[in-house]
KOLVEXFI-939747 format. One record per residue: residue in three letters; y, z, x of N, C-alpha, C in turn. Coordinates in steps of 0.05 Angstrom, whole numbers, plus 32768, in hexadecimal, padded with zeros to 4 digits. Layout:
N
ALAYZXYZXYZX;...
This chain:
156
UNK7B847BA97DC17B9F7BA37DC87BAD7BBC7DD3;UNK7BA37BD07DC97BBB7BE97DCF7BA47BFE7DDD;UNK7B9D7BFE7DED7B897C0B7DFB7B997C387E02;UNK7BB27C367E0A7BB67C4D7E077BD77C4C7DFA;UNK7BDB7C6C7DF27BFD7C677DDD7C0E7C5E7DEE;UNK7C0E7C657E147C1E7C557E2B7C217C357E1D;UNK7C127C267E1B7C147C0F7E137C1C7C0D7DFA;UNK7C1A7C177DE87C2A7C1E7DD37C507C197DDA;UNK7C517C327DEC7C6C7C3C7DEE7C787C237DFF;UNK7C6C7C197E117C6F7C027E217C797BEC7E0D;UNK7C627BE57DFA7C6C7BCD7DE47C907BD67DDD;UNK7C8E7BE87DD27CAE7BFA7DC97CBE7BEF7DD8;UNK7CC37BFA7DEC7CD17BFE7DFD7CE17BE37E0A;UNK7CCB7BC87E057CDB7BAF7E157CDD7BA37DFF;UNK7CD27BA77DE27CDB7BA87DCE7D037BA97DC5;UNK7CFB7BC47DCB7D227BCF7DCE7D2C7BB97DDD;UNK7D287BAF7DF77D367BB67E067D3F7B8B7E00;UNK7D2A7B897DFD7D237B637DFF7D3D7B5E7DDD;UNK7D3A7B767DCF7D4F7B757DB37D637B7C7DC1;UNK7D717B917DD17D7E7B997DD47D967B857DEA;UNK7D857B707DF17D927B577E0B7D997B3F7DF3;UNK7D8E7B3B7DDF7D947B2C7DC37DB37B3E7DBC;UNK7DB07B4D7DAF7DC07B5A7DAB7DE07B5F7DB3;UNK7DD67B627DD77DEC7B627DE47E057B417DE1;UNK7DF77B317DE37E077B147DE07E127B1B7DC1;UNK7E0C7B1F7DB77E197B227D8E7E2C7B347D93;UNK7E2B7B4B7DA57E3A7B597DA37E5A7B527DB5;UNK7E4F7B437DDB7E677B3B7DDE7E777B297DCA;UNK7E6A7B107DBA7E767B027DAC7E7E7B097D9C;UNK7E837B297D907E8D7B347D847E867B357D6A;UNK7E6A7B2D7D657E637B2F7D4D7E5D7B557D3F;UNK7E507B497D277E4F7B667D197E347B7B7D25;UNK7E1E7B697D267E0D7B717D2E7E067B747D47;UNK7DFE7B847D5C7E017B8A7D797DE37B967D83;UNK7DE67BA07D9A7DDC7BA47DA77DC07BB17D9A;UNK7DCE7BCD7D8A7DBA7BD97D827DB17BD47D6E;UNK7DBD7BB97D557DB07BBB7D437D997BA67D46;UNK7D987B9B7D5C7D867B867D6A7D707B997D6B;UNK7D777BB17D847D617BB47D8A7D527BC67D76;UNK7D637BD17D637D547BDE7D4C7D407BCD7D3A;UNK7D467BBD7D377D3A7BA67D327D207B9F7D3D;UNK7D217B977D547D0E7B8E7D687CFB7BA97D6E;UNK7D017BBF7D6A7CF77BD37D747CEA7BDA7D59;UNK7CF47BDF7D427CE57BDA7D207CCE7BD17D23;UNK7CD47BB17D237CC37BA17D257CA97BAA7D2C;UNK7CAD7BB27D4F7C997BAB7D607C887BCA7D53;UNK7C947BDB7D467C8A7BF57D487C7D7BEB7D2B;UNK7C7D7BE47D177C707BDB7D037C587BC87D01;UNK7C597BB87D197C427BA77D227C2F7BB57D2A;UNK7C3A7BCE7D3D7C217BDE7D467C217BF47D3C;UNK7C277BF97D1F7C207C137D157C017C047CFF;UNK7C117BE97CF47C077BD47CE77BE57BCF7CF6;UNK7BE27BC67D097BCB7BC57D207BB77BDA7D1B;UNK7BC67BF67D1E7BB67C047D277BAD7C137D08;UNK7BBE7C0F7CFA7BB57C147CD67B987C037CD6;UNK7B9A7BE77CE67B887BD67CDB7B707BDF7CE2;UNK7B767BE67CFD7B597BEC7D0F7B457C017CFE;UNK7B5E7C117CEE7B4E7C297CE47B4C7C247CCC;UNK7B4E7C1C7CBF7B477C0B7CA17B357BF87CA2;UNK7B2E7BF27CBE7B1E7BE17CB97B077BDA7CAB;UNK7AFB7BE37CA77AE97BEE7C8B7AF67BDE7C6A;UNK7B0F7BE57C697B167BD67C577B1B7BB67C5A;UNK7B0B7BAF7C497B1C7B8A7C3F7B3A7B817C3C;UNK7B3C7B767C487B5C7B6A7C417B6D7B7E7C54;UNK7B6B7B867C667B787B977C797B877B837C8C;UNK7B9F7B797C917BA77B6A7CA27BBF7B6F7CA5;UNK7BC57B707CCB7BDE7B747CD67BF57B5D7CCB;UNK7BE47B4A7CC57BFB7B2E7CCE7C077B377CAD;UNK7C037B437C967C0E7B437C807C307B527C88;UNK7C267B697C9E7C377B787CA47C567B6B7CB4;UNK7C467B567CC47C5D7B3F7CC87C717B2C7CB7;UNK7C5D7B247C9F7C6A7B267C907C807B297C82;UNK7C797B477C7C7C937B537C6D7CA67B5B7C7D;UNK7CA27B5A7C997CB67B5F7CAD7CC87B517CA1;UNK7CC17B2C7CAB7CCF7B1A7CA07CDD7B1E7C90;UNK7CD07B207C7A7CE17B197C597CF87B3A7C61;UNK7CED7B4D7C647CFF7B637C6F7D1E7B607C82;UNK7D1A7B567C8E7D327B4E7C987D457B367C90;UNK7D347B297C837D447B117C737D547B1D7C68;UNK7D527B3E7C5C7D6B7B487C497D7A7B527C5F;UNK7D707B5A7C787D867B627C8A7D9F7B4C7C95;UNK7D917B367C8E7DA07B207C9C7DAF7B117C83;UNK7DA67B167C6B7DB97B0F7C507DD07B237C4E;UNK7DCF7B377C547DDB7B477C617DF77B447C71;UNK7DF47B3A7C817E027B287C977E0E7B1C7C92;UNK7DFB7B017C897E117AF17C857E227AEA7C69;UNK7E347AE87C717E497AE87C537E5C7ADD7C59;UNK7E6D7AC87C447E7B7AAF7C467E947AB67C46;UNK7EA77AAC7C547EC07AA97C577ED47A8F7C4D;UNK7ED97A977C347EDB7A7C7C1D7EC87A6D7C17;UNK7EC57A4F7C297EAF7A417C237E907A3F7C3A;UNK7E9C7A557C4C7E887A517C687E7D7A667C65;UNK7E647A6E7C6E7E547A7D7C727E587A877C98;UNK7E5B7A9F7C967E5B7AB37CB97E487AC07CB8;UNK7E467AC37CD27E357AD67CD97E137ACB7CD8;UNK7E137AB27CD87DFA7AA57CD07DE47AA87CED;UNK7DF07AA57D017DE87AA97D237DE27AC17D22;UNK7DF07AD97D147DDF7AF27D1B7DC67AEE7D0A;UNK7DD27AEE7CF37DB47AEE7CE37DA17AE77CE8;UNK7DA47AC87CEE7D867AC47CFF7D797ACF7D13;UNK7D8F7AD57D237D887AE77D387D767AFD7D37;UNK7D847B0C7D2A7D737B227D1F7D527B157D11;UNK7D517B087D0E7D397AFF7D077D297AF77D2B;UNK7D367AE57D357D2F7AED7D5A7D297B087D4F;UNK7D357B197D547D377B367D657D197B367D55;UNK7D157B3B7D437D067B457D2E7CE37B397D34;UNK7CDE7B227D407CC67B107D4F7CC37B157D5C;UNK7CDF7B217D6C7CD47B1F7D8C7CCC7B3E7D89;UNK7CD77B567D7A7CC17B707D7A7CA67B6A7D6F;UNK7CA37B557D5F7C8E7B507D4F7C7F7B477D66;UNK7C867B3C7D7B7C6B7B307D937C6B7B3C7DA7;UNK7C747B587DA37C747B717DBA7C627B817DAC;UNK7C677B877D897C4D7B987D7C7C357B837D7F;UNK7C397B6B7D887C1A7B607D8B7C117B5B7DA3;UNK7C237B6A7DB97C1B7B627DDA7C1A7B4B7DE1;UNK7C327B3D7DD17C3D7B237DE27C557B227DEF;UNK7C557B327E0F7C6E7B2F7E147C737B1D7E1D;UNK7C6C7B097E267C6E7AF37E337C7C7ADC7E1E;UNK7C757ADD7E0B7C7F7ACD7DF27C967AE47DE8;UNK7C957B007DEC7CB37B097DDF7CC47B037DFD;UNK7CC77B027E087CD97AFF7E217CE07AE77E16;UNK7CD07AD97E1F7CD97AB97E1C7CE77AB57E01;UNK7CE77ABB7DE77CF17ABF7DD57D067AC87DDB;UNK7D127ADC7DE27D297AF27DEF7D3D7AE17DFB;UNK7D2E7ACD7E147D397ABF7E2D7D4A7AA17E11;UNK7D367A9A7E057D407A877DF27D547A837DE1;UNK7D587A9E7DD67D5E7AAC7DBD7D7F7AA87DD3;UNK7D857ABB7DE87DA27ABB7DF57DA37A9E7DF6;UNK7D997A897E067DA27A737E077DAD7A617DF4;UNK7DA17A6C7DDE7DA87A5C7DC37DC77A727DBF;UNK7DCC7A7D7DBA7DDF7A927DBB7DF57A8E7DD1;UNK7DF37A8B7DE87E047A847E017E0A7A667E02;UNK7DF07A567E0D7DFB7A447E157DFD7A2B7E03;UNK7DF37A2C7DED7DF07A197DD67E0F7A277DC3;UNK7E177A3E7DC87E377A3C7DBD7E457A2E7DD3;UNK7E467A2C7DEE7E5D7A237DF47E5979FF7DF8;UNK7E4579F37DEC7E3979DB7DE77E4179D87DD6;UNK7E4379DF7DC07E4D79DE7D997E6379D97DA7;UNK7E7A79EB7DA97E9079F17DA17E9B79D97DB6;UNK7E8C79D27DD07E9879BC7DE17E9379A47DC9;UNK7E8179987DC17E7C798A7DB07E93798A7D95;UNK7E94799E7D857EB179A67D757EC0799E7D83;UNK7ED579A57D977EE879987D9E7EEF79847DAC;UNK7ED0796F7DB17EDF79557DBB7ED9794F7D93;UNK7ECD794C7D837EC979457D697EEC79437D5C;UNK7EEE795F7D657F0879657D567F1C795B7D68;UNK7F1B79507D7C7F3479407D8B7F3079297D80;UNK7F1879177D887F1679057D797F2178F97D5B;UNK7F1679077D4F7F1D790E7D2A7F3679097D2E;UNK7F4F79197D3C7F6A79247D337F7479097D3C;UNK7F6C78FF7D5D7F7078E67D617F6B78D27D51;UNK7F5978C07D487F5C78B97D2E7F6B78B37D1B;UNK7F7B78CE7D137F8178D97CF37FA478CB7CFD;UNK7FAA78DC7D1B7FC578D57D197FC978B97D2A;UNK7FB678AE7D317FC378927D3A7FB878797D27;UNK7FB178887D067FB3786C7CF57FD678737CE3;
Protein backbone atom coordinates (compact mmCIF):
# COMPACT_ATOMS: atom_id res chain seq x y z
CA UNK A 1 0.00 0.00 0.00
CA UNK A 2 2.59 2.60 0.96
CA UNK A 3 5.43 1.87 -1.33
CA UNK A 4 7.45 5.26 -0.38
CA UNK A 5 6.83 7.97 2.91
CA UNK A 6 5.81 10.48 -0.45
CA UNK A 7 2.74 8.35 -0.37
CA UNK A 8 2.54 8.38 3.07
CA UNK A 9 2.63 12.23 3.15
CA UNK A 10 0.29 12.25 0.09
CA UNK A 11 -2.38 10.03 2.17
CA UNK A 12 -1.97 13.19 4.95
CA UNK A 13 -2.22 15.75 3.08
CA UNK A 14 -5.85 15.13 1.11
CA UNK A 15 -6.58 13.74 4.29
CA UNK A 16 -6.36 17.46 5.79
CA UNK A 17 -7.60 18.90 3.16
CA UNK A 18 -10.94 16.46 2.16
CA UNK A 19 -11.51 17.29 6.52
CA UNK A 20 -10.72 20.51 6.12
CA UNK A 21 -13.80 21.21 3.04
CA UNK A 22 -16.16 19.18 5.81
CA UNK A 23 -15.20 21.44 8.17
CA UNK A 24 -15.46 24.52 6.28
CA UNK A 25 -19.56 24.16 5.82
CA UNK A 26 -19.78 23.71 10.01
CA UNK A 27 -17.94 26.50 10.26
CA UNK A 28 -19.91 28.95 7.78
CA UNK A 29 -23.05 27.63 9.57
CA UNK A 30 -21.54 28.80 12.38
CA UNK A 31 -21.20 25.91 14.27
CA UNK A 32 -18.61 25.09 17.10
CA UNK A 33 -16.57 22.87 15.31
CA UNK A 34 -14.77 24.17 12.02
CA UNK A 35 -12.52 23.93 9.70
CA UNK A 36 -9.67 22.74 11.62
CA UNK A 37 -11.12 20.65 13.97
CA UNK A 38 -12.37 18.60 10.91
CA UNK A 39 -9.33 18.43 9.51
CA UNK A 40 -7.55 17.49 12.70
CA UNK A 41 -9.60 14.88 12.80
CA UNK A 42 -9.42 13.57 9.37
CA UNK A 43 -5.80 14.03 9.41
CA UNK A 44 -5.59 11.84 13.11
CA UNK A 45 -7.36 9.47 11.67
CA UNK A 46 -5.65 8.95 8.47
CA UNK A 47 -2.17 9.22 10.32
CA UNK A 48 -3.15 6.33 12.81
CA UNK A 49 -4.32 4.03 10.02
CA UNK A 50 -0.96 4.23 8.61
CA UNK A 51 1.17 4.29 11.53
CA UNK A 52 -1.37 1.20 12.50
CA UNK A 53 -0.44 -0.56 8.79
CA UNK A 54 2.89 -0.21 8.98
CA UNK A 55 3.14 -1.46 12.93
CA UNK A 56 1.40 -4.40 11.26
CA UNK A 57 3.70 -5.07 8.46
CA UNK A 58 6.41 -5.20 11.11
CA UNK A 59 4.81 -7.28 13.67
CA UNK A 60 3.94 -9.37 11.47
CA UNK A 61 5.43 -12.24 13.01
CA UNK A 62 3.06 -11.71 15.73
CA UNK A 63 -0.62 -13.28 15.91
CA UNK A 64 -3.41 -11.06 16.33
CA UNK A 65 -1.68 -8.01 14.72
CA UNK A 66 -4.47 -6.10 12.93
CA UNK A 67 -4.89 -2.62 11.43
CA UNK A 68 -8.68 -2.79 11.32
CA UNK A 69 -8.62 -3.03 15.47
CA UNK A 70 -6.92 0.38 15.06
CA UNK A 71 -10.10 1.60 13.19
CA UNK A 72 -11.82 0.70 15.66
CA UNK A 73 -10.90 2.60 18.46
CA UNK A 74 -10.72 5.52 16.15
CA UNK A 75 -14.45 5.06 16.22
CA UNK A 76 -15.28 4.54 19.72
CA UNK A 77 -12.54 7.57 20.11
CA UNK A 78 -14.30 10.09 18.63
CA UNK A 79 -17.62 9.11 19.83
CA UNK A 80 -16.25 10.97 23.05
CA UNK A 81 -15.31 13.82 20.75
CA UNK A 82 -18.73 14.04 19.46
CA UNK A 83 -20.45 13.40 23.09
CA UNK A 84 -18.59 16.20 23.54
CA UNK A 85 -20.50 18.30 21.18
CA UNK A 86 -23.38 17.59 21.50
CA UNK A 87 -25.28 18.94 24.50
CA UNK A 88 -29.00 19.80 25.09
CA UNK A 89 -30.66 22.90 25.20
CA UNK A 90 -33.59 22.19 27.68
CA UNK A 91 -35.24 19.35 26.01
CA UNK A 92 -33.28 19.28 22.46
CA UNK A 93 -30.12 18.02 21.85
CA UNK A 94 -27.45 20.60 19.38
CA UNK A 95 -24.85 20.20 17.79
CA UNK A 96 -25.85 16.62 16.74
CA UNK A 97 -24.80 17.41 12.71
CA UNK A 98 -21.37 18.26 13.90
CA UNK A 99 -20.95 15.31 15.82
CA UNK A 100 -21.68 13.08 13.34
CA UNK A 101 -19.85 14.83 11.18
CA UNK A 102 -16.88 14.55 12.79
CA UNK A 103 -17.36 11.00 12.64
CA UNK A 104 -17.45 11.75 8.40
CA UNK A 105 -14.29 13.62 8.98
CA UNK A 106 -12.84 10.81 10.99
CA UNK A 107 -13.68 7.69 7.89
CA UNK A 108 -12.92 9.73 5.46
CA UNK A 109 -9.00 10.07 7.06
CA UNK A 110 -9.60 6.50 7.89
CA UNK A 111 -9.87 5.67 3.83
CA UNK A 112 -6.91 7.92 3.04
CA UNK A 113 -4.73 5.87 5.83
CA UNK A 114 -6.04 2.93 3.69
CA UNK A 115 -5.50 4.45 0.10
CA UNK A 116 -9.00 4.89 -0.60
CA UNK A 117 -9.19 8.14 -2.08
CA UNK A 118 -11.72 7.59 -4.30
CA UNK A 119 -14.16 6.45 -1.52
CA UNK A 120 -12.70 9.43 0.87
CA UNK A 121 -13.60 12.04 -1.76
CA UNK A 122 -16.76 10.71 -2.43
CA UNK A 123 -17.43 10.56 1.26
CA UNK A 124 -16.21 14.33 1.50
CA UNK A 125 -18.47 15.22 -1.77
CA UNK A 126 -21.43 13.42 0.31
CA UNK A 127 -20.77 14.44 3.66
CA UNK A 128 -21.23 18.64 2.25
CA UNK A 129 -24.37 17.63 0.49
CA UNK A 130 -25.90 16.23 3.40
CA UNK A 131 -24.70 19.41 5.26
CA UNK A 132 -25.76 22.03 2.36
CA UNK A 133 -28.28 20.84 0.48
CA UNK A 134 -30.36 18.42 2.66
CA UNK A 135 -30.45 21.64 5.30
CA UNK A 136 -32.07 23.86 3.01
CA UNK A 137 -34.62 20.75 2.14
CA UNK A 138 -35.33 20.22 6.08
CA UNK A 139 -35.90 23.58 6.92
CA UNK A 140 -38.08 24.15 3.36
CA UNK A 141 -39.98 21.15 4.57
CA UNK A 142 -40.21 22.82 8.44
CA UNK A 143 -41.81 25.67 7.14
CA UNK A 144 -44.42 24.59 4.81
CA UNK A 145 -45.14 21.87 8.10
CA UNK A 146 -45.17 24.77 10.26
CA UNK A 147 -47.49 26.95 7.94
CA UNK A 148 -49.59 24.28 7.58
CA UNK A 149 -49.80 23.27 11.46
CA UNK A 150 -50.42 27.14 12.43
CA UNK A 151 -53.07 27.11 9.59
CA UNK A 152 -54.95 24.50 11.04
CA UNK A 153 -54.68 25.60 14.73
CA UNK A 154 -56.06 29.11 13.89
CA UNK A 155 -58.82 28.40 11.47
CA UNK A 156 -60.57 25.78 13.92
Amino acid sequence: MYTTELSMVFALVVSAFLGAALGLERSIAGKHAGMRTYALVSLGSCLFVIVGTLASFQLSFFPGVNPLQIASSIVIGIGFIGSGLAVFRGEHPVELTTATGIWVAAGVGMACGFGLYLLATTSTILGLVIFSVFLKFENSVRKRWSLSSQGGKNGE
